[in-house]
N, C-alpha and C positions, 0 to 999 in steps of 0.2 A: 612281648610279642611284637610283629611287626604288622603293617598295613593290611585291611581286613578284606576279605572274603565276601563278595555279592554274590548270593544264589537264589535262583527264585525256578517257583515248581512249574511247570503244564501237564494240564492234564488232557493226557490223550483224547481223542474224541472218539474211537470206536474200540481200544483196549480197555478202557478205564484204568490205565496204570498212570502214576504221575512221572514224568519224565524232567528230571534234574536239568535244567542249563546254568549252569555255574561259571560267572567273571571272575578272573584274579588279580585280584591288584598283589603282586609280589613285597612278603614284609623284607626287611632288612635285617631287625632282631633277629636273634638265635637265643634265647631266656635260656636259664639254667648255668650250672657249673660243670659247663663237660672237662673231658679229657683234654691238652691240648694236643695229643693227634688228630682225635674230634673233632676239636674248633679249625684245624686245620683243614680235613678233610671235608668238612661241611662250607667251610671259605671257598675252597679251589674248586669243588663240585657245579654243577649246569647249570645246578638247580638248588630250590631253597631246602632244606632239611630242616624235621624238629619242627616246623612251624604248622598249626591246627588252623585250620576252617572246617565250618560247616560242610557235610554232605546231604545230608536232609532236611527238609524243612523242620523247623522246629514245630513237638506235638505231633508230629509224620508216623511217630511210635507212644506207646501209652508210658508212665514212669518205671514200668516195667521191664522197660526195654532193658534186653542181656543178650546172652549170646557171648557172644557172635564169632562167626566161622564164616570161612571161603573154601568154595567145592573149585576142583582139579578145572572149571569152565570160567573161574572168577566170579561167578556170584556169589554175593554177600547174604548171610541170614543173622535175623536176630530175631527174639521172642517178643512179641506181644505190637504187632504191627498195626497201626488202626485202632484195635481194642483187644483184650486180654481173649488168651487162648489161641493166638495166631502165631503163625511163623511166617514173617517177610520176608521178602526175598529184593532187591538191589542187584540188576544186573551191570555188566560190566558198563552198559551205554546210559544206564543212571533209569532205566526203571522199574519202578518200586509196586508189589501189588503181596496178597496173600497168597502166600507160597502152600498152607496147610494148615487147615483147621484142626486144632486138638480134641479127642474128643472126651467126653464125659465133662469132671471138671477139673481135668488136668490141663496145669500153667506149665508153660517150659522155662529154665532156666541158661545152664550153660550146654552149649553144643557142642560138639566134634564128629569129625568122619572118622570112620574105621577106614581100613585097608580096602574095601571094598566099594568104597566110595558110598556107602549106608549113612545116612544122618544119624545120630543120637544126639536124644535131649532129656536133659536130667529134666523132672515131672517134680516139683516139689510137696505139689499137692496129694498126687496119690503113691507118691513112697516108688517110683519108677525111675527107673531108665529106659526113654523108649526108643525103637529104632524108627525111622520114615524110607521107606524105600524111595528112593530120587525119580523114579520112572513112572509105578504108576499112584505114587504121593500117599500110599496105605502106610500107617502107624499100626504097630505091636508094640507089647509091652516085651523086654526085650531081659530085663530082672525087676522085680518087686522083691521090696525088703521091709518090711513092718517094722522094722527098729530101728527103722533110719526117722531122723526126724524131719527132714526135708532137704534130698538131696538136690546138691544146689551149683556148684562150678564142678566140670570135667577135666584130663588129662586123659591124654592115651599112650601108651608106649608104640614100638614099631610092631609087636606084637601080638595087638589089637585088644591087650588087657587094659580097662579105665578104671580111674582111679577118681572117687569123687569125694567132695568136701563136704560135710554135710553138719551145719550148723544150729544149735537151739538157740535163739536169737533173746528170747526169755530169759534165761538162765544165763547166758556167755558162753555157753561153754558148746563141745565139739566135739566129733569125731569124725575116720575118715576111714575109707571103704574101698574093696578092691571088689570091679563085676567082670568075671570072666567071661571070654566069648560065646562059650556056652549060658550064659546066666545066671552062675550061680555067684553068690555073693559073698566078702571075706571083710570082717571087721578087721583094718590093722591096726587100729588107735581108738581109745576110748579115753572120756575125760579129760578131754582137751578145749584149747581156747576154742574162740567164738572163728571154728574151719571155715572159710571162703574161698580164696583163689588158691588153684593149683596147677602145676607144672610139670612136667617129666624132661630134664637135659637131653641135648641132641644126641649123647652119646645116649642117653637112655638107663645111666647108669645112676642120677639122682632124681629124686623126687622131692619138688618144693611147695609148701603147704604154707597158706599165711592164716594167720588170725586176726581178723581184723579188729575187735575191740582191744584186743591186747596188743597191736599193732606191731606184728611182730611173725617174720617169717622163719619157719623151718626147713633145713634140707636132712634129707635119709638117704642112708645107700639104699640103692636099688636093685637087686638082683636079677639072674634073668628068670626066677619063675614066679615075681610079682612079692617077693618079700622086702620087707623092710628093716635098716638096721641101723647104727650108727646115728642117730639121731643129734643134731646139732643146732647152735639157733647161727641161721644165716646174719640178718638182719634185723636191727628195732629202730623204730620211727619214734619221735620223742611228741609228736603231736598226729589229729587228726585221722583216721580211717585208712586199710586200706580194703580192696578188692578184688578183681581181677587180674590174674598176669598171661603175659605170653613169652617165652624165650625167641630170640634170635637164633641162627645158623651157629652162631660165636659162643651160643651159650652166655648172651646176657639176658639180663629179667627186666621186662616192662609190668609196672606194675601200677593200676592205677590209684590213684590217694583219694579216694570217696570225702567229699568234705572241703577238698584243698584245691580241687579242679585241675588237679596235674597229673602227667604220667611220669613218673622215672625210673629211667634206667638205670641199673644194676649190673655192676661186672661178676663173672664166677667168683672171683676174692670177697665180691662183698661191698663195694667200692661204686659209690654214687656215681657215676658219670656227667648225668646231666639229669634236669626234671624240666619237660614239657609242659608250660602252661596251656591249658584249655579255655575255651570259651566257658563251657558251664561248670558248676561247685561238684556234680556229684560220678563221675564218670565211675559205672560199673564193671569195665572189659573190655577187652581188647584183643584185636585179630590180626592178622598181616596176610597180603593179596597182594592184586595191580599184577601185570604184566611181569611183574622182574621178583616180587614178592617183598616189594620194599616198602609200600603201601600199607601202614597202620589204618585201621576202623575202629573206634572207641565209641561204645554205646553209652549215652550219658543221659539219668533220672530227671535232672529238672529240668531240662531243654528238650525233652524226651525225642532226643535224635541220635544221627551219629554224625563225630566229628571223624577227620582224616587227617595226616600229616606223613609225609615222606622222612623213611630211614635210609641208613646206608648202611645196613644188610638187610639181607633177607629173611622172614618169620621160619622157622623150623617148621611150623603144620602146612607152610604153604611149600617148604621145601619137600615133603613126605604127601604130599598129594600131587606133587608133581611126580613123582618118581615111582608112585603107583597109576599115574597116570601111562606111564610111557610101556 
């Protein structure tokens, strides 16, 4: 990595929110094994690419911290902000306060907007998917499923069907779940690895599922009425964890490596590009924002923050929230 990142918090005097002012010293590094149109493209660029600093203070979020998604206004949410049961919120001018209390003793895990600009957050505790209305901040339970055993990372197609990963962490082992927008709910896999991060391609036409203890990601054809087929193994990591992913516009996978303090990227072929080092060991998930949607936010367990690093393209959820924004 290159030369580090000064960020220090204030805290507002009559919002109580903490307000980010963040110095950058500009690194040099670019870590990882990219492409070389990559190395090129990130050479000749404005600006620095690939490279991670702090966005929040660190402990700014509990080790719970996940998520994370950006709404069609660029704010940022991740779960468990302050202390467990909350959804934070990170707005685009850097501050950070409780966006929404969970209630009972449902914890959130991974987020996503539907089409309609609705929050949903996988509940792992009480077996949910729930919706948050953005306006006036009310949670419903949106599907309950008893057989899930804690559902845990989202995906969504363009068609407002999610698709959730949902792991025994006990046992290793997985399956994965389709809740339609109606609510009702469709086991597509059972007896599978330890299901974590998942994804839906921008065409919308695969879906990729990782298992983290087995380290080891899957992609499925995807049909358009939420069926799965073709089942393949994309990718295996020979060490270390993984978690969360996000696609690009291009259809590559960022994927983060729980353990190894890195994100890397992945081409549709399968084909490492490049891997991101991070400040902290455990980075759970990852989201793309910012103005242009080139803006990675990675929620990371032992730093219990979130890091940032600029790409040169844009996240696919940030492109589909734009385009229902308009």
């Amino acid at each position: 990595m290159g030369g580090p990142l000064v960020g220090r918090a204030v805290r507002g005097e009559s919002t109580g929110c903490w307000r980010l002012l963040l110095v950058v010293v500009i690194g040099l590094g670019l870590g990882g094994c990219g492409s070389a149109e990559e190395e090129r493209a990130a050479n000749t660029a404005d600006e620095t690419l690939f490279v991670s600093r702090a966005l929040t203070p660190p402990n700014s979020f509990t080790a719970g911290v996940e998520g994370p998604a950006v709404d069609a206004a660029g704010n940022l949410y991740a779960v468990n902000y302050a202390r467990s049961q909350t959804i934070g919120q990170v707005t685009p001018e850097g501050e950070m306060s409780v966006f929404v209390e969970l209630p009972d003793s449902s914890i959130g895990n991974g987020i996503r907007f539907n089409s309609a600009g609705t929050m949903l957050v996988a509940d792992y505790v009480g077996h949910n998917v729930l919706q948050v209305d953005m306006d006036t901040r009310a949670v419903r339970v949106l599907a309950h499923e008893p057989r899930m055993n804690q559902p845990n990372d989202l995906a969504i197609g363009a068609d407002d069907r999610v698709y959730a990963s949902d792991p025994n962490w006990s046992a290793s082992t997985g399956q994965l779940w389709r809740v339609d927008p109606d609510g009702s709910t469709t086991r597509l896999e059972a007896d599978m690895g330890t299901t974590n991060g998942i994804e839906v391609a921008p065409d919308g036409q695969t879906l990729y599922v990782g298992e983290s203890v087995q380290r080891t990601i899957w992609a499925y054809d995807l049909s358009d009425d939420g069926q799965i087929s073709n089942k393949r193994r994309f990718i295996d990591f020979p060490d270390f964890g993984l978690d969360g992913m996000r696609a690009d516009i291009e259809g590559n996978l960022y994927i983060t490596r729980h353990g190894k303090g890195t994100v890397v990227k992945v081409a549709p072929d399968g084909e490492v590009l490049r891997e991101i080092e991070l400040a902290g060991e455990n980075p759970t998930n990852i989201a793309f924002g910012g103005p242009d949607g080139r803006t990675a936010y990675v929620t990371v367990a032992d730093q219990g923050n979130i890091e940032t690093f600029r790409v040169n393209q844009p996240g696919r959820g940030w492109q589909m929230a734009q385009e229902r924004a308009e």
